[in-house]
C-alpha positions in Angstrom: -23.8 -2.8 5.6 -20.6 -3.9 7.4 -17.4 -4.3 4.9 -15.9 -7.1 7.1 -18.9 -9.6 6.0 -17.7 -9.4 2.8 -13.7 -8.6 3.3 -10.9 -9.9 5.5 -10.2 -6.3 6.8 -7.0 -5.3 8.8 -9.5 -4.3 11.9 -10.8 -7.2 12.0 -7.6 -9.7 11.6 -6.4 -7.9 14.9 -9.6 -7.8 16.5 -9.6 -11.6 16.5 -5.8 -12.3 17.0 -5.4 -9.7 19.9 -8.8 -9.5 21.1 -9.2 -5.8 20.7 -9.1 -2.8 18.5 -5.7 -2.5 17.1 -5.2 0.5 14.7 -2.2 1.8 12.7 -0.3 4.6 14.0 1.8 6.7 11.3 5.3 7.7 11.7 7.3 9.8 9.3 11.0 9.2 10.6 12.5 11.6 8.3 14.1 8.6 5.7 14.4 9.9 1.9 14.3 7.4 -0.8 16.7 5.6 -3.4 14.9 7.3 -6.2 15.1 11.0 -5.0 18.7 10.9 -3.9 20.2 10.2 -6.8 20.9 6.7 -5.4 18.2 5.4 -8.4 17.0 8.4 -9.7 15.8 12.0 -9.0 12.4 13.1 -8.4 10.9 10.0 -7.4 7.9 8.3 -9.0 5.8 10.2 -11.1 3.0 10.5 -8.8 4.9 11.0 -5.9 4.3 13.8 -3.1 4.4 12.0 0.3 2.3 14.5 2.1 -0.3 12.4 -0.1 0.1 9.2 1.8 1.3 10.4 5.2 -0.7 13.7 5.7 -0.7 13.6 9.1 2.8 12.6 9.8 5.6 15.2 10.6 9.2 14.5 10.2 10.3 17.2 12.1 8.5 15.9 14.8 10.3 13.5 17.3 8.5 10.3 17.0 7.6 9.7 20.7 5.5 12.8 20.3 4.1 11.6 16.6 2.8 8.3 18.3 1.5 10.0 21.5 -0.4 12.5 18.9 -1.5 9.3 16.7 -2.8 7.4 20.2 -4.9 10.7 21.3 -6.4 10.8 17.6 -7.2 7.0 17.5 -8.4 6.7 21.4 -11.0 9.7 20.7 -12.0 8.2 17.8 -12.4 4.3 18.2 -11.7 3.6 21.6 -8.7 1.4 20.7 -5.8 1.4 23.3 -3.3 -1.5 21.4 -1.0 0.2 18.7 1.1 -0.5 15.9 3.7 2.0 14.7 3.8 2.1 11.1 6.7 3.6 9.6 5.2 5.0 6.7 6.3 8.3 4.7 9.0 7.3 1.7 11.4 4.5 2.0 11.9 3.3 5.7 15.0 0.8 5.6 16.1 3.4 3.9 19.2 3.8 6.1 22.1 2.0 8.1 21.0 -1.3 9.9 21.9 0.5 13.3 19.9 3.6 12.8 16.8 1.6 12.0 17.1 -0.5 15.3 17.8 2.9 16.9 14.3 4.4 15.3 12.3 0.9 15.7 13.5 0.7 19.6 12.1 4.1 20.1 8.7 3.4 18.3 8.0 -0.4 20.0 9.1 0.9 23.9 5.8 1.8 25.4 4.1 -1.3 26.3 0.8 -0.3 24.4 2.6 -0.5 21.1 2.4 -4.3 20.5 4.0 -4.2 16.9 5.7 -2.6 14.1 5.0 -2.1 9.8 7.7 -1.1 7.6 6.9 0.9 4.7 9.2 0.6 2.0 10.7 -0.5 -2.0 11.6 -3.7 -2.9 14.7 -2.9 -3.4 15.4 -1.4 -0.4 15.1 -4.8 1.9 18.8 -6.3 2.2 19.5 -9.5 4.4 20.8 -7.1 7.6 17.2 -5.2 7.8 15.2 -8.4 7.2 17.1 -10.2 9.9 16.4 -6.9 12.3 12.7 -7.1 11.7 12.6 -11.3 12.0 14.3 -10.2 15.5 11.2 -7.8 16.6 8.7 -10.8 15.4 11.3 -13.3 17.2 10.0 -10.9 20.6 6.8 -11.5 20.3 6.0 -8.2 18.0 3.4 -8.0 15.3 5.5 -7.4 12.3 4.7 -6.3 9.0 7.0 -5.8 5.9 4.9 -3.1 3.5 6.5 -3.8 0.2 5.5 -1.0 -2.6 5.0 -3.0 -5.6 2.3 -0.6 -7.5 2.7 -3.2 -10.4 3.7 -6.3 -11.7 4.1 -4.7 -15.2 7.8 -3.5 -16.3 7.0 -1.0 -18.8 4.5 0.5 -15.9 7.4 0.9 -13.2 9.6 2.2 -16.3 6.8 5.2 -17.6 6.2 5.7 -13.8 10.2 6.1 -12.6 9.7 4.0 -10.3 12.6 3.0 -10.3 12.6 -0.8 -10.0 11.1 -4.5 -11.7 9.2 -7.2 -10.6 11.9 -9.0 -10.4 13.2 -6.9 -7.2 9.7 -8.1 -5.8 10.4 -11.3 -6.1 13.2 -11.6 -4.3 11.9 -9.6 -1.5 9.1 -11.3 -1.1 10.8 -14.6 -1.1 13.7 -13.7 1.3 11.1 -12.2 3.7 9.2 -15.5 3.5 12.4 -17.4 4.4 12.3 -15.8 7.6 9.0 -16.0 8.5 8.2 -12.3 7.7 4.7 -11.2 6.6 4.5 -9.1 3.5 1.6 -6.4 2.9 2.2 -5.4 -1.2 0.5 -2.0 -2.2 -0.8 -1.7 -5.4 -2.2 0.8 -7.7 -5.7 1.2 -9.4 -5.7 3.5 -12.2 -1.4 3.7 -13.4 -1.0 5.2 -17.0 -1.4 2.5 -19.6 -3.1 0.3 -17.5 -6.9 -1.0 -16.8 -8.8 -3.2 -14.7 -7.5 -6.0 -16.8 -3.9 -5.0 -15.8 -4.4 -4.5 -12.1 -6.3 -8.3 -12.4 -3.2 -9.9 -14.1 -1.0 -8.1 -11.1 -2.8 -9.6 -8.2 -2.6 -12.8 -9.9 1.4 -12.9 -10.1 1.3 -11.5 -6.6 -0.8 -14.4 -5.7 0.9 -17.2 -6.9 4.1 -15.4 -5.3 2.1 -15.2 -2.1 1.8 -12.7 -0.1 0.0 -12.2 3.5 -1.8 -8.8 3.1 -3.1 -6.5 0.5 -3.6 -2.7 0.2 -5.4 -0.9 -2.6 -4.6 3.1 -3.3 -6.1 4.7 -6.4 -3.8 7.0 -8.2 -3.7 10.8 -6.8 -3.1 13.2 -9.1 -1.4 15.8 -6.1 0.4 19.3 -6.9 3.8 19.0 -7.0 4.4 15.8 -9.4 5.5 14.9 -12.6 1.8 13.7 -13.1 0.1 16.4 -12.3 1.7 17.7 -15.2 0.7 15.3 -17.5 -2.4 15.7 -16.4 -2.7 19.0 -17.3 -1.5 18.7 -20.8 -4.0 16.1 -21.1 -1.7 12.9 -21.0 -3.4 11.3 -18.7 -7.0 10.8 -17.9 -7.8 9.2 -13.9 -10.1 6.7 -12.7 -13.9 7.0 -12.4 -15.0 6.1 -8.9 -17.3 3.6 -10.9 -14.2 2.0 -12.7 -12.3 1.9 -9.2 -15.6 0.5 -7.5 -15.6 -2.6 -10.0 -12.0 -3.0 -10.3 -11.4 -3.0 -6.5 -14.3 -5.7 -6.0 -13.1 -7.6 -8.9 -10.1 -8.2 -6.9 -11.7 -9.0 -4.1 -13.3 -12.0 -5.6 -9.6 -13.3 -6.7 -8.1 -12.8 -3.6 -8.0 -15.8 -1.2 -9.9 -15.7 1.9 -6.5 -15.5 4.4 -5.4 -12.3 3.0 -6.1 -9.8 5.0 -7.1 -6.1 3.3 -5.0 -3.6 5.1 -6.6 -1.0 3.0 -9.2 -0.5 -0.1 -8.9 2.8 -0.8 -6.1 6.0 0.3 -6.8 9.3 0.6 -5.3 12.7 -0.3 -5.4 16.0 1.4 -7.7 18.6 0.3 -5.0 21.1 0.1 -3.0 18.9 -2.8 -5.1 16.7 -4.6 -6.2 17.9 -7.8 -8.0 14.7 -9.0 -9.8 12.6 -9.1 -11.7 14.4 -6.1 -13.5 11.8 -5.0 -10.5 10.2 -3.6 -11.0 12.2 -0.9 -14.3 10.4 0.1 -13.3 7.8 1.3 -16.3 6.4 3.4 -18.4 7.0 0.3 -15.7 4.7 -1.6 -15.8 2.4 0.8 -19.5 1.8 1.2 -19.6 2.0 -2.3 -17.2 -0.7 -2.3 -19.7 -2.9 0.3 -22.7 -2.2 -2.0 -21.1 -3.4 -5.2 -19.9 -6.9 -2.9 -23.9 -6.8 -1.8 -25.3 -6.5 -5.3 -23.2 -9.6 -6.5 -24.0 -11.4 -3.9 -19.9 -12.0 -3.2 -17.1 -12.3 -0.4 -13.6 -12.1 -0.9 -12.4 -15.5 -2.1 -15.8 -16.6 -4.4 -13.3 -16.5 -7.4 -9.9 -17.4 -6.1 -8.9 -19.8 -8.4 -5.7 -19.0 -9.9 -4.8 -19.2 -13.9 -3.0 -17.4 -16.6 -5.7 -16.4 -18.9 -4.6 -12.5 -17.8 -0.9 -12.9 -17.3 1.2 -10.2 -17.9 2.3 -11.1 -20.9 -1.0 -11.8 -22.5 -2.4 -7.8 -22.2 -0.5 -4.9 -23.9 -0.1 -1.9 -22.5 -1.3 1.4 -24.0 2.0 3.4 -26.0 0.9 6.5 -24.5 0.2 7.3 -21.0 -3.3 8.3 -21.2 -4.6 4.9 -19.8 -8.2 4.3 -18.9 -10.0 4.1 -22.5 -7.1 1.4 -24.2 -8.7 -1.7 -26.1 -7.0 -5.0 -25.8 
């Protein structure tokens, strides 16, 4: 079984647009975030320990040397000689205009880097950094703006800290648009108070916003977080690989064929996740992932028709962040 038959997958978007294996290469340029600093907040989201999203990027490494370690990796691995640096550990425009163009220079010089994604908050995107990214796409670049959404759902952001509304989306979204920019929104399977239902109505406002690209993370619990201490006490109960199978498929359906999947599923380190452990298989998610498509008889897009019979408004949240069992 072969995901791409039933998914628009990242892989294959650049296999047919540059004729050859394009493949991420992560970058961890040392940027802190908005809501660690003080700037927003302290502590960051709940959930929060970048090590769990970037494991293999060091920012203490100069970032010629991360990419020439990331190509090494990704050559022996897949053949793939075409790379895009992907500035991904916390908040990556994050900084003065200046400094980014000084750090997105140094990541797109060697000729086999043939674009550039931008991690980063929705409130973190001002007119100066969008305008330095349209210039990148303006030389030929493939650009891509990585916008953490996580949820459409207020209350969620609130009992998460993370800091931000939808309402910052939306204005991202449609200032990136103005210029041409494509947008990749993350989201999260699995957030306290939430359900399939939830994560359903989300997609759907992302949707009808629009939006160019799509990646799907289950919620880590990692050491070293806020929620791993709710988790302990018992306030908050994770996903089921079987709930995250039918949830992420269910999306799939409602997603419009054009979208391309950056990602279905996200992985923590051994050495920090403390559950749910099967987010560390991620080829057995994945192929779980194809099976369920398979047994439906599905592709992304069957079920694309947009409505509001989940909007946002429409499905409470649970009072109390133990999330998975609520009734509606």
């Amino acid at each position: 079984m072969v995901l791409s038959r039933y998914v628009n997958t990242f892989g294959q978007a650049m296999l047919k647009c540059h004729g050859e294996r394009v493949h991420k290469v992560a970058l961890n340029a040392g940027f802190s975030c908005p809501n660690r600093d003080g700037s927003k907040g302290r502590g960051g989201c709940t959930f929060c320990n970048n090590v769990s999203f970037s494991p293999h990027a060091q920012g203490t490494t100069a970032l010629e040397d991360q990419l020439e370690s990331g190509r090494r990796v990704i050559r022996r691995r897949t053949g793939a000689q075409k790379y895009i640096a992907y500035f991904q550990a916390y908040t990556n425009t994050y900084a003065d205009v200046n400094e980014l163009a000084r750090l997105y220079d140094e990541a797109t010089a060697a000729t086999d880097v043939i674009g550039i994604a931008i991690g980063t908050r929705p409130d973190c995107v001002p007119a100066p950094v969008l305008d330095l990214l349209a210039a990148y796409q303006d030389r030929g670049l493939e650009v891509w703006l990585e916008l953490g959404l996580q949820s459409a759902y207020d209350n969620t952001l609130k009992r998460v800290n993370r800091g931000h509304g939808f309402a910052e989306y939306v204005t991202a979204v449609r200032h990136a648009h103005a210029r041409n920019l494509r947008v990749c929104t993350h989201l999260i399977i699995g957030l306290p108070g939430e359900t399939g239902r939830h994560c359903t109505a989300t997609l759907k406002r992302v949707l009808e916003l629009g939006v160019e690209g799509l990646k799907l993370h289950p919620l880590h619990v990692v050491k070293g977080t806020t929620l791993a201490n709710q988790w302990r006490r018992g306030e908050y109960l994770p996903l089921s690989l079987d709930e995250y199978v039918t949830t992420v498929s269910d999306l799939i359906e409602i997603t419009p064929p054009e979208v391309i999947y950056h990602r279905l599923t996200g992985t923590a380190s051994a050495n920090i996740i403390l559950a749910p452990l099967w987010c560390s298989w991620k080829w057995r998610v994945l192929n779980l992932i194809t099976q369920e498509l398979r047994r439906r008889n599905v592709k992304q897009g069957d079920k694309c028709r947009l409505d509001t019979s989940l909007s946002v408004t429409a499905i409470p949240l649970s009072a109390h962040p133990v999330p998975q069992r609520i009734q509606d």
